[in-house]
C-alpha positions as MATLAB code, in Angstrom:
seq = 'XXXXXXXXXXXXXXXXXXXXXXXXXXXXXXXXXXXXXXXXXXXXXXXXXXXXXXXXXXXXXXXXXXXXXXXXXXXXXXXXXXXXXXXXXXXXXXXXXXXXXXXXXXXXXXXXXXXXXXXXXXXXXXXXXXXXXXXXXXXXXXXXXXXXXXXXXXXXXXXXXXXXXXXXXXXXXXXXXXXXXXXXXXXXXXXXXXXXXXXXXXXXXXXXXXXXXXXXXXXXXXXXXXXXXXXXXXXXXXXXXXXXXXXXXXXXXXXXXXXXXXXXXXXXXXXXX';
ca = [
      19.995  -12.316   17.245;
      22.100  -13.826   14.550;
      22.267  -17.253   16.302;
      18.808  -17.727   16.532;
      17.292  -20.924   14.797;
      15.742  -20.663   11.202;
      16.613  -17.039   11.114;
      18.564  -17.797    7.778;
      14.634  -19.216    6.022;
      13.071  -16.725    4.342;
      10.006  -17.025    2.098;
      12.041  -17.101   -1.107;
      14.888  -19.360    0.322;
      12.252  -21.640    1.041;
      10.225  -21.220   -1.894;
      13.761  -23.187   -3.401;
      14.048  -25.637   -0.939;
      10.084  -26.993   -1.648;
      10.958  -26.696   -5.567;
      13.490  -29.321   -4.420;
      10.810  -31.552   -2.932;
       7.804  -30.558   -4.779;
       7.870  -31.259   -8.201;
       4.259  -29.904   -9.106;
       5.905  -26.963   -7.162;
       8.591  -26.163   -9.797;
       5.753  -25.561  -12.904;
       4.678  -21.879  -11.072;
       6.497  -18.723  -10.718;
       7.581  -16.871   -7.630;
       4.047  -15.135   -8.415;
       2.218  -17.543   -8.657;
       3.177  -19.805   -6.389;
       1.000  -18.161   -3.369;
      -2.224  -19.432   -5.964;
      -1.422  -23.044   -4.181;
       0.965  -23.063   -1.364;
       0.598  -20.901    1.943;
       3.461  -19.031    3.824;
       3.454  -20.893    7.817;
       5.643  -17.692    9.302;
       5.812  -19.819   13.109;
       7.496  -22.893   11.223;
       9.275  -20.740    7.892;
       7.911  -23.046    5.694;
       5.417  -23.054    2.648;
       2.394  -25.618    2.427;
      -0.188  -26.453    0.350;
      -2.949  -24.044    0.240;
      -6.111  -25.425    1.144;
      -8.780  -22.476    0.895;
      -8.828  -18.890    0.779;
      -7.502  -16.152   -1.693;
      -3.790  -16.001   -2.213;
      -2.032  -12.379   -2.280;
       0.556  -11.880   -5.648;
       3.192  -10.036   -4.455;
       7.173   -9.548   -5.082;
       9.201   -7.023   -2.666;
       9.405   -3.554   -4.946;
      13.275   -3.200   -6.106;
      14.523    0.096   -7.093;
      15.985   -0.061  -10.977;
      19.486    1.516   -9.382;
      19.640   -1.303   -7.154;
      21.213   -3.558   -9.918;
      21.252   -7.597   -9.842;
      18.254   -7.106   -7.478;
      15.797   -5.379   -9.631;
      16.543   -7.626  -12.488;
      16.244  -10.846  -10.147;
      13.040   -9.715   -9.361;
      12.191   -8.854  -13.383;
      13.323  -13.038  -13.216;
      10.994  -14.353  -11.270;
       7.865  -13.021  -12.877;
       8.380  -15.091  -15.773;
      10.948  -18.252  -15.273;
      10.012  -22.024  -13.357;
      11.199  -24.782  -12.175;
      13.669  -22.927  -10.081;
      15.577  -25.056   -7.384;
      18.515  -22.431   -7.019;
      19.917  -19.067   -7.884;
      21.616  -20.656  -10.793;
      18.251  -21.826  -12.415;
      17.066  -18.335  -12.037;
      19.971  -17.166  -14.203;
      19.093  -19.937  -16.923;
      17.743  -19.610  -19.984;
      17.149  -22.405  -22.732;
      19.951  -24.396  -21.085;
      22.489  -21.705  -20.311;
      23.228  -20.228  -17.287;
      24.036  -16.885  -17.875;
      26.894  -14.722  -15.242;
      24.208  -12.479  -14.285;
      20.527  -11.614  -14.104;
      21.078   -8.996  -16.055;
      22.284  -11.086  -18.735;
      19.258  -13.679  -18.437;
      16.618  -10.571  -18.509;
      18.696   -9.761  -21.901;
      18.700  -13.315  -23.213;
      14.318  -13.659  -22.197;
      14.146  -10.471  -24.297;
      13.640   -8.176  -20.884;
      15.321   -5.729  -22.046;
      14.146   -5.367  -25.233;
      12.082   -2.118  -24.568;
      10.798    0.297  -21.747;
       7.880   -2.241  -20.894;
       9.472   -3.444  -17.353;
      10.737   -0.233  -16.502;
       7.391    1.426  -17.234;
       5.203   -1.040  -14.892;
       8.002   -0.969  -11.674;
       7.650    2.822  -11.737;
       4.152    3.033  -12.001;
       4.112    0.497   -8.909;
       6.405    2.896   -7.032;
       4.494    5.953   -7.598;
       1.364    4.313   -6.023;
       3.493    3.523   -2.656;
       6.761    4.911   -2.989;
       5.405    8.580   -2.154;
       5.110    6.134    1.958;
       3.302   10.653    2.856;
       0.912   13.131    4.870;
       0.735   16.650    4.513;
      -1.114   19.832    5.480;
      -2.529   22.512    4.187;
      -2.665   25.428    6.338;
      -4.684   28.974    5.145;
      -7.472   30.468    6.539;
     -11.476   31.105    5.192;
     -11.267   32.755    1.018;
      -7.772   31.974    0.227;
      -9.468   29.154   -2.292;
      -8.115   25.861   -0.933;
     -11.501   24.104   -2.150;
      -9.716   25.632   -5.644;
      -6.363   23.802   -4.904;
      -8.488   20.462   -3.774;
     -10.643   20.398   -6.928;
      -7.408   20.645   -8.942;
      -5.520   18.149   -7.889;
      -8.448   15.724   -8.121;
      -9.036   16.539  -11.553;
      -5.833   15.910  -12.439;
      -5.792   12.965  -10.659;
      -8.725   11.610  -11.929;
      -7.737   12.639  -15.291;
      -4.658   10.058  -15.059;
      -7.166    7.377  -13.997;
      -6.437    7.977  -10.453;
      -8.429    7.388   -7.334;
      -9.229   10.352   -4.832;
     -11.709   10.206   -2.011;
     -12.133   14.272   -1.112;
     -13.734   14.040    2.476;
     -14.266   16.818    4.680;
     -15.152   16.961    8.352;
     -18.817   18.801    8.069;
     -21.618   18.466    5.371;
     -21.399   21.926    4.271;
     -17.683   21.844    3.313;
     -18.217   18.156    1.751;
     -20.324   19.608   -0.908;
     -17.855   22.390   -2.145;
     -15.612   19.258   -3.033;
     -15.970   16.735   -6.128;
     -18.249   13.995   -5.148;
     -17.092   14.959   -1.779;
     -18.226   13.057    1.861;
     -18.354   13.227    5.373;
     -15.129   11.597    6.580;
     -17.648    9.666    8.937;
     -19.512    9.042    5.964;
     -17.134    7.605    3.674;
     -14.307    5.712    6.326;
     -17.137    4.460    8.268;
     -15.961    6.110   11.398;
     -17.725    5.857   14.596;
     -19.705    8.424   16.354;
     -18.632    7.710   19.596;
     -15.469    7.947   18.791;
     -12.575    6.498   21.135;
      -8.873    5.645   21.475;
     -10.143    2.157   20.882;
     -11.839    3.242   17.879;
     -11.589    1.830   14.306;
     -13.451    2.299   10.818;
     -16.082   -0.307   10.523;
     -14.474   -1.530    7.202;
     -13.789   -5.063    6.655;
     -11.685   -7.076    4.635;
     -13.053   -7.879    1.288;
     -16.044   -4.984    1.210;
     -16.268   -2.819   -1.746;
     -14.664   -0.084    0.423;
     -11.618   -2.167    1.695;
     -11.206   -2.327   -2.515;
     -11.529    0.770   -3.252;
      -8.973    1.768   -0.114;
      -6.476   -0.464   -1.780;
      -7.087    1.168   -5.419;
      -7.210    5.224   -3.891;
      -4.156    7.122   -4.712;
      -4.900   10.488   -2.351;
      -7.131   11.038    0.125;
      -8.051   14.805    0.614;
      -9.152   15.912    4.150;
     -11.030   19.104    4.350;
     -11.159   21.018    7.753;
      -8.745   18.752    9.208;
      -8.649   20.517   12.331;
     -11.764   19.958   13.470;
     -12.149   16.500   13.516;
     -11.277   15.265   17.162;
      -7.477   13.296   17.005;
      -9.585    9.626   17.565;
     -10.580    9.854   13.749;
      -7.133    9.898   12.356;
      -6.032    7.229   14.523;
      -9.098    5.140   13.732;
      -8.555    5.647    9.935;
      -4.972    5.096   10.357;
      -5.028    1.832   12.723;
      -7.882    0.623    9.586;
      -5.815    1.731    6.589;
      -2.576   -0.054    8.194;
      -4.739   -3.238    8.375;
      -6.274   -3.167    5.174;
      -3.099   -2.177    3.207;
      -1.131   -4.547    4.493;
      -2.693   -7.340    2.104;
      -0.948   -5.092   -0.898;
       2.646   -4.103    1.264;
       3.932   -5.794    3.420;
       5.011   -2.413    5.175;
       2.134   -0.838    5.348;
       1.277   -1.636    9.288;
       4.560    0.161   10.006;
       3.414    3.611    8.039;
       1.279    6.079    8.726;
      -2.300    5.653    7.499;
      -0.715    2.705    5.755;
       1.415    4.509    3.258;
      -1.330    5.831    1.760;
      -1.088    9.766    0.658;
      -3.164   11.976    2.882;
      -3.591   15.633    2.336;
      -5.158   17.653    4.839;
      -6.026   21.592    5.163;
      -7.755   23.734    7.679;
      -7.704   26.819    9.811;
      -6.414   25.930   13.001;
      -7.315   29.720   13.872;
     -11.136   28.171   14.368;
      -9.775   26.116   16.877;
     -11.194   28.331   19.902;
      -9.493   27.936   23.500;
     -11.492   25.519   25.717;
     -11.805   27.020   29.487;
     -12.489   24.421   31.335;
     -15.982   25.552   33.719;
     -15.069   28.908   31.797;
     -18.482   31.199   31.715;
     -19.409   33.531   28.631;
     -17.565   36.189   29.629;
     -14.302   33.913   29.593;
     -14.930   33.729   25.204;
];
């Protein structure tokens, strides 16, 4: 595995080496440079970017992790980059650390940095699904209203969707799940939402914070695998991740009664209920 050709490129190692060769190259940031040049993962290599809509994004780093977090607090703001040196250098000096060069740009100055990489991790770093389980009059429409309120009240997106009409109603500006993921019908194994790339929906899936799930235990299994083969896709233009986490990373609470669930019998007659 470690022999095998080119395995040493990476996107940002190369993003150096056509700094080297590019000088128009050197004038954008590590964020902007997507804006003109396109990532070719068969050859590990950038080129220019002839249509389309670039995607701005910089691996999350953890502020415990150290030199990494502050590389990455680097390369929002500094050009002309041909090394990790030139990252490190500021006005002519090349500090011993990033840490040192964030200090030096006037990084570190306040809270601002700090502030926006945890806000970024509480939108994916909480990767989650969970259930709710209770039966009928123990108020989980309460619990669901609650936490969309507060949500909401932070500026948050939640889509409440429940599995029947009835149930959707109880909830704030509550759906069908059919309704709002666009699920099929017919649902099959095969199955995915009918949401593309691009549609007002496919924004608005990359902007939600929670989804709530009403009834979750009577939808049939297809549904959740539909809206988590769709989320995985349509995520993965945000995190690069996402196609390897359920429903994309994306928090999903659901709730139910599986004590509605009857038996099935399979030919059973009345008398077999």
């Amino acid at each position: 595995m470690l022999s095998m050709p080119g395995i040493e490129k990476t996107k940002f190692t190369e993003w150096l080496e056509t700094n080297k060769q590019n000088e128009d190259a050197r004038t954008l940031t590590y964020v902007e440079f997507p804006k003109h040049w396109v990532w070719n993962s068969k050859g590990k290599l950038w080129t220019r970017r002839k249509k389309g809509k670039e995607v701005d994004r910089i691996y999350f780093a953890h502020p415990s992790s150290g030199e990494r977090f502050y590389m990455r607090m680097l390369l929002n703001f500094v050009k002309w980059s041909i090394s990790f040196e030139c990252i490190r250098t500021v006005n002519g000096v090349t500090y011993p650390t990033f840490k040192a060069a964030c200090y030096a740009l006037g990084l570190l100055d306040d809270d601002r940095e700090w502030v926006d990489c945890l806000s970024k991790a509480a939108v994916w770093a909480t990767g989650k699904l969970f259930f709710i389980s209770g039966h009928g009059g123990i108020r989980k429409t309460f619990l669901w209203n609650t936490i969309a309120s507060k949500l909401r009240s932070d500026s948050m997106i939640v889509l409440p969707v429940a599995t029947s009409g009835i149930a959707s109603l109880l909830l704030p500006n509550g759906q069908t799940a059919h309704s709002q993921f666009r699920i099929p019908l017919d649902v099959t194994a095969e199955s995915t939402c009918e949401i593309k790339h691009g549609t007002q929906l496919a924004e608005l899936l990359q902007k939600t914070s929670l989804i709530i799930w009403d009834e979750a235990p009577m939808t049939h299994k297809y549904c959740f695998e539909a809206l988590d083969k769709s989320l995985r896709d349509i995520l993965s233009t945000q995190y690069e991740d996402s196609r390897s986490k359920p429903f994309g990373g994306l928090t999903v609470v659901c709730g139910g009664d599986f004590r509605h669930i009857l038996p099935v019998i399979p030919q059973g007659e009345g008398a077999d209920c």
